[in-house]
N, C-alpha and C positions, 0 to 999 in steps of 0.2 A: 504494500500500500504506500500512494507517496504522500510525502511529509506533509504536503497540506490536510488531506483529506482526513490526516491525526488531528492535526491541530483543528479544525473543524469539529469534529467529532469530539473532543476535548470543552471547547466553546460551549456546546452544545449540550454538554453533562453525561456524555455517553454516547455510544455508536448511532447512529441513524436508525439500524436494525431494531436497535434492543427500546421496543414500546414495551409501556404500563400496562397491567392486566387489562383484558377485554372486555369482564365483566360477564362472562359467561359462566353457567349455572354448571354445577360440576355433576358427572353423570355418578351411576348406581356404580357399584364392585360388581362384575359379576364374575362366576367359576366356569368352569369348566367339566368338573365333577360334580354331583351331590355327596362326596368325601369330602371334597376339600372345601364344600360350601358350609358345612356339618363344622369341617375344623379349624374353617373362621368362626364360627358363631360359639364356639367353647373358647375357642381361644380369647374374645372379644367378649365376653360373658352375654352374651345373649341369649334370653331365654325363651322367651318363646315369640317365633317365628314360622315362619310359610315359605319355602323353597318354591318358586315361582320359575317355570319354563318361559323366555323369549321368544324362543325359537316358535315355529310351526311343530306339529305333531308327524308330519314327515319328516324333518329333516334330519339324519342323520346324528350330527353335533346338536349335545344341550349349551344352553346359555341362559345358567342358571344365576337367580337375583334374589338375595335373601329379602323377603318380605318381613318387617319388626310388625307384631302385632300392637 
Protein backbone atom coordinates (compact mmCIF):
# COMPACT_ATOMS: atom_id res chain seq x y z
CA UNK A 1 0.00 0.00 0.00
CA UNK A 2 1.55 3.47 -0.60
CA UNK A 3 2.21 5.94 1.96
CA UNK A 4 -0.42 8.17 1.36
CA UNK A 5 -3.32 5.86 1.39
CA UNK A 6 -1.63 5.20 5.24
CA UNK A 7 -1.76 8.21 6.01
CA UNK A 8 -5.33 8.78 4.81
CA UNK A 9 -6.41 5.83 6.54
CA UNK A 10 -4.64 7.10 9.71
CA UNK A 11 -6.64 10.64 9.24
CA UNK A 12 -9.47 8.86 9.19
CA UNK A 13 -9.30 6.73 12.52
CA UNK A 14 -8.87 3.43 10.72
CA UNK A 15 -8.92 1.62 7.23
CA UNK A 16 -11.74 2.68 4.95
CA UNK A 17 -12.67 -1.05 5.02
CA UNK A 18 -13.17 -1.40 8.64
CA UNK A 19 -17.02 0.05 9.30
CA UNK A 20 -19.04 0.04 12.60
CA UNK A 21 -21.50 -2.66 13.26
CA UNK A 22 -24.49 -2.91 10.98
CA UNK A 23 -26.97 -3.29 13.25
CA UNK A 24 -28.16 -6.49 12.25
CA UNK A 25 -30.14 -8.91 14.52
CA UNK A 26 -28.00 -11.89 15.36
CA UNK A 27 -29.31 -15.40 14.13
CA UNK A 28 -30.20 -18.68 16.26
CA UNK A 29 -27.05 -21.51 17.14
CA UNK A 30 -28.01 -24.03 15.27
CA UNK A 31 -26.52 -28.01 15.25
CA UNK A 32 -26.18 -30.33 13.22
CA UNK A 33 -26.95 -33.36 15.54
CA UNK A 34 -29.63 -33.65 18.06
CA UNK A 35 -26.32 -34.92 20.22
CA UNK A 36 -24.70 -32.01 20.08
CA UNK A 37 -28.00 -29.82 20.30
CA UNK A 38 -28.63 -32.03 23.61
CA UNK A 39 -25.00 -31.17 24.69
CA UNK A 40 -25.32 -27.52 24.28
CA UNK A 41 -28.37 -27.33 26.38
CA UNK A 42 -26.57 -29.22 29.42
CA UNK A 43 -23.67 -27.71 28.93
CA UNK A 44 -25.47 -24.16 28.96
CA UNK A 45 -27.94 -25.24 31.71
CA UNK A 46 -30.92 -25.22 29.86
CA UNK A 47 -33.66 -26.89 30.94
CA UNK A 48 -36.29 -27.29 29.32
CA UNK A 49 -36.57 -26.88 25.61
CA UNK A 50 -37.84 -28.11 22.06
CA UNK A 51 -35.36 -29.34 19.40
CA UNK A 52 -36.94 -27.60 16.48
CA UNK A 53 -36.03 -29.14 12.75
CA UNK A 54 -35.25 -26.04 9.99
CA UNK A 55 -34.81 -28.09 7.41
CA UNK A 56 -37.88 -29.68 5.24
CA UNK A 57 -38.86 -33.36 6.30
CA UNK A 58 -37.14 -34.53 3.01
CA UNK A 59 -34.07 -33.26 3.21
CA UNK A 60 -31.42 -35.29 4.03
CA UNK A 61 -29.34 -32.83 6.70
CA UNK A 62 -31.01 -31.76 10.08
CA UNK A 63 -30.73 -28.09 11.02
CA UNK A 64 -31.51 -28.28 14.30
CA UNK A 65 -32.53 -24.84 16.73
CA UNK A 66 -32.83 -25.23 20.31
CA UNK A 67 -36.34 -23.84 21.03
CA UNK A 68 -36.18 -22.27 25.31
CA UNK A 69 -39.59 -22.86 26.45
Amino acid sequence: MSNHVEIRDARRSGSKGAFGPRGRKSRPKTFGTEESANKYASENKIKSYILENLKSTEAKEKKIRIKVI
